[in-house]
N, C-alpha and C positions, 0 to 999 in steps of 0.2 A: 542627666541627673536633674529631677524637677523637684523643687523644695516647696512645702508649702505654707503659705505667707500670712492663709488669714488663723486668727485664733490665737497665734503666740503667745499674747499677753499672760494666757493662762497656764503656758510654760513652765516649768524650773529653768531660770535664767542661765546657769553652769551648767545645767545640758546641753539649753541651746548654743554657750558658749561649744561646747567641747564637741560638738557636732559639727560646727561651721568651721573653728579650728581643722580634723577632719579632713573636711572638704575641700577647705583651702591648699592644704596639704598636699593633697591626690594632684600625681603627673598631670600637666594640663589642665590644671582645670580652668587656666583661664578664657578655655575656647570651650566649654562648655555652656550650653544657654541658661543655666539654671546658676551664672555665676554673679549678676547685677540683684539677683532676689537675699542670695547667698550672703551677700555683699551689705545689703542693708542689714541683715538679718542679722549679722556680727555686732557692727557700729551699734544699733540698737541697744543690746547686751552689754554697751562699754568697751567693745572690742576697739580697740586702736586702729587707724587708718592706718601709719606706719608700719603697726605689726602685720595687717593685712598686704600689705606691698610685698611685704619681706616673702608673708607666705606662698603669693601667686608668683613671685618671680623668682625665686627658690628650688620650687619644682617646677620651672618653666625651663621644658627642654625641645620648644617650637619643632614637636615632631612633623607636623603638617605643612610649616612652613619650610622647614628641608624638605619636604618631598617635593614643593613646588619648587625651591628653590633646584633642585635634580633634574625637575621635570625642565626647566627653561633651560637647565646645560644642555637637556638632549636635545633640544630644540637648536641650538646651536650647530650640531653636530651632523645640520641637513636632514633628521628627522622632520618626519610628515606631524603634523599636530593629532592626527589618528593615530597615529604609530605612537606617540609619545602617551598618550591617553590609554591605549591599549594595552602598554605595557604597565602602565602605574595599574590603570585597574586588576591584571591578572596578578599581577604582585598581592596587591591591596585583597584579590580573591584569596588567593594560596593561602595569606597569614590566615584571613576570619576561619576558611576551615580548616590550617593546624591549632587555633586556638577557638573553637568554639566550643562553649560552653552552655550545655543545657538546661541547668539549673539557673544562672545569671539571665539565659535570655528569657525565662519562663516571668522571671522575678516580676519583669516588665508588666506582668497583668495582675499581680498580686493586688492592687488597691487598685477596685475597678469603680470607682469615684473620676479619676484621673482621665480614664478612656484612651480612644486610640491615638500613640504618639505620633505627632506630624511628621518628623519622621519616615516613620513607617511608609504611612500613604506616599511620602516625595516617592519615597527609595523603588517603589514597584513602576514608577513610571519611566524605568528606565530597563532597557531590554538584560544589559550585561547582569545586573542584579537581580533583576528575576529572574535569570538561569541561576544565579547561584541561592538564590532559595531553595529553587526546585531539585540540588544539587543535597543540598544540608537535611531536605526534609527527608529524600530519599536514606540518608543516613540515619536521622535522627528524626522516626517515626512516630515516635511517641511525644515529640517535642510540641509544645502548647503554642508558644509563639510561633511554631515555623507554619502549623496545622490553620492556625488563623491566618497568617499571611497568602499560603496561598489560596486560601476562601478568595480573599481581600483583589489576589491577582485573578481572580477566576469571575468575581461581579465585577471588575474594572475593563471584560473583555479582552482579554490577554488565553481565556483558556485552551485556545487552539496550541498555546505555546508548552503548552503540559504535555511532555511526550513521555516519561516517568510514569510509567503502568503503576510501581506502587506508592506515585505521589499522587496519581488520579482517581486509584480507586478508594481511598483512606474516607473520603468522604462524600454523602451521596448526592449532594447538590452539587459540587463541584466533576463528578464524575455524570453526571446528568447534563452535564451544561458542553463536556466534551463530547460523548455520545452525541447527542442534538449537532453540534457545530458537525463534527466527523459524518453524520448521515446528510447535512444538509448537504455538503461539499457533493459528497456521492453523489445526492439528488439531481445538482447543478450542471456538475462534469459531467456526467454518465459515464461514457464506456472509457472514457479516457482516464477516469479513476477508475473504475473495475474491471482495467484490463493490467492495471499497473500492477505486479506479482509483489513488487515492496512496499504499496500501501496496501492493499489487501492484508500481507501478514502484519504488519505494525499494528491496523485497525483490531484483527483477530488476536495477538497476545494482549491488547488491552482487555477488550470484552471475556476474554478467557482467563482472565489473571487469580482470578476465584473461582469459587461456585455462585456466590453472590454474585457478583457483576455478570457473570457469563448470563445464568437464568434469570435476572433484570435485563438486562441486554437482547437476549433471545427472545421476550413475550414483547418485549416495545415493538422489536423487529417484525415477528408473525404478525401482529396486530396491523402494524404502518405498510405490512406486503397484501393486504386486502383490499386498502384502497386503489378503486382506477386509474388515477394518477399517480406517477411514479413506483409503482406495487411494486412493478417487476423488475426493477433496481435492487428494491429492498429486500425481496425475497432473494436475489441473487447473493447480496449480502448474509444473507441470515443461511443459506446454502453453504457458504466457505466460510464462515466462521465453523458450523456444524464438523465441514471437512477439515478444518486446523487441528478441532480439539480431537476429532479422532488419529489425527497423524500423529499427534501428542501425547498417545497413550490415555484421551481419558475418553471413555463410554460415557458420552453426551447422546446415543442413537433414546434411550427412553424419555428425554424432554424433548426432544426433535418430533419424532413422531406422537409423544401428547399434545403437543399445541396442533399438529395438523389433522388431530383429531379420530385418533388410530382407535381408541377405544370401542369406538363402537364396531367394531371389526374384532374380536377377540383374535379367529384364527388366525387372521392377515397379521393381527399386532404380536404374536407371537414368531411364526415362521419367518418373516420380515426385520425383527430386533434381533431373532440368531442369528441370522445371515449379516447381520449390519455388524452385528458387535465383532461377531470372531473375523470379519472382511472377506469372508468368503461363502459360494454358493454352496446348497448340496441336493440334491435330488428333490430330496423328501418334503425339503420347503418350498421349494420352486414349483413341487406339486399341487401343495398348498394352496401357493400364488394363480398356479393355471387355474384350479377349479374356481375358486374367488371370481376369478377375472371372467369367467364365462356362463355366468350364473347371467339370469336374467338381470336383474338389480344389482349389479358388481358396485363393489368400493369406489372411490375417487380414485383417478386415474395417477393424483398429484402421487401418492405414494411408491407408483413404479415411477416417477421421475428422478428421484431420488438421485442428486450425481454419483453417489458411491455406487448405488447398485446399477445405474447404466455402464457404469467403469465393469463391474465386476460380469456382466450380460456380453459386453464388449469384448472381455479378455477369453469367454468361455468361445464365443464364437467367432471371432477373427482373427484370436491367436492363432500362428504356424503354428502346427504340431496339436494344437488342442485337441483331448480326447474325450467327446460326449458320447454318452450310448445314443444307440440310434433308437431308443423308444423317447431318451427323455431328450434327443435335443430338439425336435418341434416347439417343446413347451419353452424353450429358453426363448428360441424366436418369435411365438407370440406373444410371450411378455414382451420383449423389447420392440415387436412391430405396434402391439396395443398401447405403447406410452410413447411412440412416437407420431401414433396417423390417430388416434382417436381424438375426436372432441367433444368437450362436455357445455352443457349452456346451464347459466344459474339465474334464479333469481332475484331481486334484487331485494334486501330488508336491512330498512334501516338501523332498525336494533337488534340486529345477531352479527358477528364476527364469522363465524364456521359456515362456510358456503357447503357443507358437504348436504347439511338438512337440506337445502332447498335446491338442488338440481332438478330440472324441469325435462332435462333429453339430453341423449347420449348417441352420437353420430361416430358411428363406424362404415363409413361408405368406402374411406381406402383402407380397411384391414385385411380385407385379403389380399387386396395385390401388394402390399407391403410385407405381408407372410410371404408371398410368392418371392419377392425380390429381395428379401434379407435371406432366404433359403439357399436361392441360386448363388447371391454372391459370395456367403459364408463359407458354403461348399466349396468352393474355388480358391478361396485366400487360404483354406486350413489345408485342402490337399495339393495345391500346385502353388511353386512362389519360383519356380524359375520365368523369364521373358518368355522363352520358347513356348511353354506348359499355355502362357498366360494369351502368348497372342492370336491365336486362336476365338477364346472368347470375349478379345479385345470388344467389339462390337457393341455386345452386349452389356458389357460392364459399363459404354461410355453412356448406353443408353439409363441403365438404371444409378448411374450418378448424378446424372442430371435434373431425375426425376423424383428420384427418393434422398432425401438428406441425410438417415439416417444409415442409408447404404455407403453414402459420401462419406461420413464419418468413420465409420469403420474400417473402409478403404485407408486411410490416414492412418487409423489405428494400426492397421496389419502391415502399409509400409514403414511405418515408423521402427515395427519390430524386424521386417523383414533387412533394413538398411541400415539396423544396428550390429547385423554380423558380420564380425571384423574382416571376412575376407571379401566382403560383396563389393566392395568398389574395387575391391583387388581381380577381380573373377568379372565384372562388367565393363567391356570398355565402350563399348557404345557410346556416342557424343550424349546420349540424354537416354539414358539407362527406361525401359518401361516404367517401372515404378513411377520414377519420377515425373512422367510425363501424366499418368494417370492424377498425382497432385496439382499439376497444370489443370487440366479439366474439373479437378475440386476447385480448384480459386473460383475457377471463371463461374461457375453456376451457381456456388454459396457463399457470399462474402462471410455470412455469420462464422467458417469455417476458415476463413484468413489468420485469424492469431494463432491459432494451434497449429497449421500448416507451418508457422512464419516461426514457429519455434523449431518445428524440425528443424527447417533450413539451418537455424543456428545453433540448434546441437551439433547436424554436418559437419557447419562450417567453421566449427571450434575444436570437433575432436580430431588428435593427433593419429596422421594415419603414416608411421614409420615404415609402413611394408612398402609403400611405397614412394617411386624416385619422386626427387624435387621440382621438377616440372611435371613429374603426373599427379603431385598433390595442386602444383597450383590449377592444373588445368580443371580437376575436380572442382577446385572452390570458385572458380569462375564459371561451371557447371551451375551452382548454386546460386550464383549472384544471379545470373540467367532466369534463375526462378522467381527471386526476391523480383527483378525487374517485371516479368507476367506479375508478380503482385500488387507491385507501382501502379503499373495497367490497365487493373481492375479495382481498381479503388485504394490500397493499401499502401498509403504514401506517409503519412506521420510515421507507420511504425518502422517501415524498412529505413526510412531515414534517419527515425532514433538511432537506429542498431547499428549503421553505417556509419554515421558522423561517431560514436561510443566507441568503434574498432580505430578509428579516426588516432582521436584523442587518446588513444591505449597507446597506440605506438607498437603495437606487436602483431600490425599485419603488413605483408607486401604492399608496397608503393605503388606495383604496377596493377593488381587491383582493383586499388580504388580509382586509377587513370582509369580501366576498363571497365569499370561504372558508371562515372563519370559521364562519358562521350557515348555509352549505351544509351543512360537515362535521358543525357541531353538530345541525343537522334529524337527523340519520339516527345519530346513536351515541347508545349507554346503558350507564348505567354498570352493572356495575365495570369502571374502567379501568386498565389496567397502570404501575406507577410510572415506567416508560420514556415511555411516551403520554402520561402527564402533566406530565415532564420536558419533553418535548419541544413540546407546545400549551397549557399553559398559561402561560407567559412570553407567548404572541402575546396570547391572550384577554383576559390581564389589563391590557396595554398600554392606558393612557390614551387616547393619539394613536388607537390604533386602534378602542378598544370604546367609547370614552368619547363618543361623539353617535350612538346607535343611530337607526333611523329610526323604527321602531315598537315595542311597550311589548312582543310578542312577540318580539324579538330580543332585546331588553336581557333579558326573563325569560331565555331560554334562556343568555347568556351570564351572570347571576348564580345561575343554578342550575347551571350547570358549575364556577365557580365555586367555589360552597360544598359541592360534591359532592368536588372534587378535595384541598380542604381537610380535608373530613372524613378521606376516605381517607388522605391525607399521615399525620394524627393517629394515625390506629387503626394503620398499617403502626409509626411510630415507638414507640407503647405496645407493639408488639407483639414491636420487637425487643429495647426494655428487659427485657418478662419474657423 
């Protein structure tokens, strides 16, 4: 409460009196800062010192100094001085938001003479209270003091800390300032932010949270995915937002393809937004698309990129069972071999955004043999998915995996469907079923193709397979570890290890396992290993439960010379950031 001091003279004396009276009154008010100005301001008026005592100690019921005096019992009681602080704070939380009050705290800016209260500024420097702003405003939207505060937490660089979609997006410089922070990150990290499926959606329900923010959101992004540097991050980005809002129920495909500049294409931007919006192919449009695309001067290629519509090119032809006619499925496969082997070259202008004007040549040197080999292997995924059917033209498949990525991909596609039917592990007993082995051959050729492979594994190796016994399920999911290890291999070691140490920490996988991981993984690495690698597998290794009954005296070696190897290194990295 701040009282103000200059001018009085010009008062009515019995106001002033009856005002400070009041004040004096109110619970506490001897800990208030506005109680020494309060204090002259009575005496001045004739107020009595005495009667002034009477009033501050009257209604002095030292609520703050019981709280301290509470807080030093619990400290007593072998409490951590964290744990004591933690606890008064969430207390101290709870009461402001069962009694906060919006009109009271609005008051605060009513006589904006005063400005902002000190206060204020201390209170946001501290992490526990800026969660509970961002707590209250989310409640109380419309609230004047809460809407400035977090401005106040958002220019004081705290805004990474706003994860409250509808306390970020209330206002546009503070929701600009997260944007920016959230893309720079992307920029930084790269794929290790854009491979993370729970930052990717947190990013996407913010920018999604409107139509406003979405379509601010979307033009920063097209625009920042043009530049050479970092582009193709950004565009990645502005791709899976696109994919949220349609999972979401909302028809975002008509700004999607206006900024990528579909307009000038009438036919393309019609058969194209049907097909987008309802999520599915039809003849008519795909014809559409073939003629488009085989015209001397065809469209930018960016538009069959599209990840929805290579998902939906995908499902038509390497789905088992899929049934294309045999006039239109050609057309399905050039589209999808033209958006994977064509390249286009632009040139460069400083003052245009839309690289569609200025392409210079269009290089289709592999479209036919990529027609040829998405034909051949299409054919074969939709009409035969037994081992038997397959190994025959084993050969040849391994040949055009290697060769064509976007045959690879498919490959994935069709086993992923083929190894979802519940009786297939029931029905193959083979130590490493065909299928599987053909994803082997996808790691090794395309790493770009690792996370989607590395998810199958762990759909496999999560879902409950009841039909059958409890040794032929574990042997299955050691089947699968098997894989995850070729992925180790060939580069894919952050993420098998996330997934593995995550099963870890669950506590709802067999013991034995993670032992057979373990002494897999360990066979085949040498050190030096990365301080992240060793973050991440030596918590398992060192595990008791787990390493602590080896079976033979070469296991136990190799897991106490990992061991003492990852120690060492810990040592020399720490002496080495002291000098």
């Amino acid at each position: 409460m701040d009282i103000e001091m200059e001018n009085y003279d010009d008062e009515d004396p019995a106001e002033i009196y009856r005002k400070c009276v009041e004040l004096l009154s109110s619970k506490d008010f001897i800990m208030e800062d506005s109680v020494i100005p309060t204090l002259k301001r009575f005496i001045h008026v004739k107020g009595t010192k005495e009667e002034a005592i009477h009033l501050l100690s009257s209604n002095y019921d030292a609520v703050a100094q019981i709280a301290n005096l509470l807080a030093e019992w619990l400290l007593m009681t072998d409490l951590t001085l964290a744990e004591v602080q933690s606890t008064v704070e969430d207390n101290l939380k709870n009461m402001i938001i069962k009694h906060f009050d919006q009109k009271k705290a609005d008051s605060i800016f009513l006589d904006e003479s005063k400005g902002n209260p000190d206060w204020l500024t201390a209170l946001i420097q501290h992490q526990p209270w800026r969660k509970l702003i961002f707590q209250l405003a989310d409640k109380y939207p419309d609230c004047l003091m809460l809407t400035f505060t977090v401005k106040l937490i958002s220019d004081a660089g705290f805004q990474s800390e706003i994860t409250s979609i509808s306390t970020a997006s209330q206002q546009l410089e503070v929701f600009t300032r997260i944007l920016k922070t959230s893309v720079t990150n992307f920029l930084e990290k790269g794929e290790e932010m854009l491979d993370s499926e729970k930052v990717l959606t947190e990013f996407a329900k913010l920018v999604s949270h409107g139509e406003h923010t979405y379509l601010y959101s979307q033009v920063l992004l097209h625009y920042l995915s043009l530049e050479p540097k970092g582009g193709s991050n950004v565009k990645r980005l502005f791709q899976e937002i696109s994919r949220f809002a349609q999972k979401n129920g909302h028809n975002a495909t008509p700004i999607m393809l206006a900024l990528m500049g579909i307009s000038s294409h009438p036919r393309l931007a019609q058969a194209l937004s049907a097909m987008l919006a309802k999520d599915a192919l039809n003849p008519a449009d795909i014809t559409t698309l073939y003629k488009c695309y085989q015209e001397t001067s065809p469209p930018p290629v960016e538009f069959l990129r599209i990840p929805q519509f290579l998902d939906l090119l995908l499902d038509a032809l390497f789905k088992p069972g899929s049934k294309l006619h045999s006039e239109q499925r050609p057309k399905y496969v050039y589209l999808l071999a033209y958006a994977s082997s064509v390249h286009e070259a632009y040139r460069k202008h400083n003052n245009a955004y839309n690289n569609v004007q200025f392409r210079k040549s269009i290089n289709r040197d592999e479209l036919k043999p990529t027609i040829q080999a998405i034909e051949k292997v299409s054919s074969l995924c939709v009409e035969r998915k037994g081992s038997s059917e397959i190994m025959p033209e084993l050969k040849t498949l391994y040949q055009m995996i290697e060769k064509y990525q976007v045959v690879a991909y498919g490959i994935v596609y069709w086993v992923k469907h083929v190894v979802s039917e519940p009786s297939y592990f029931k029905l193959n007993t083979e130590q490493t079923p065909l299928h599987l082995a053909l994803l082997d051959e996808v790691t090794a050729c395309h790493n770009t193709l690792h996370k989607i492979t590395l998810n199958l594994y762990i759909d496999i190796f999560e879902k409950q397979y009841d039909e059958l016994e409890v040794l032929a399920q574990l042997e299955l999911k050691k089947m699968i570890l098997d894989r995850m290890i070729h992925l180790i291999s060939k580069g894919c070691v952050v993420p098998v290890l996330k997934y593995i140490k995550q099963c870890w920490q669950k506590g709802d996988t067999d013991i034995s396992l993670f032992r057979y991981f373990i002494i897999e993984v360990l066979s085949m690495i040498t050190a030096p290993y990365s301080i992240e690698f060793i973050d991440l597998f030596l918590p398992l290794v060192e595990c008791e439960e787990v390493t602590g009954n080896m079976r033979s005296e070469v296991e136990t070696t190799l897991v106490n010379e990992f061991i003492e190897t990852c120690k060492n290194l810990k040592n020399e990295n720490r002496v080495h950031l002291e000098d």
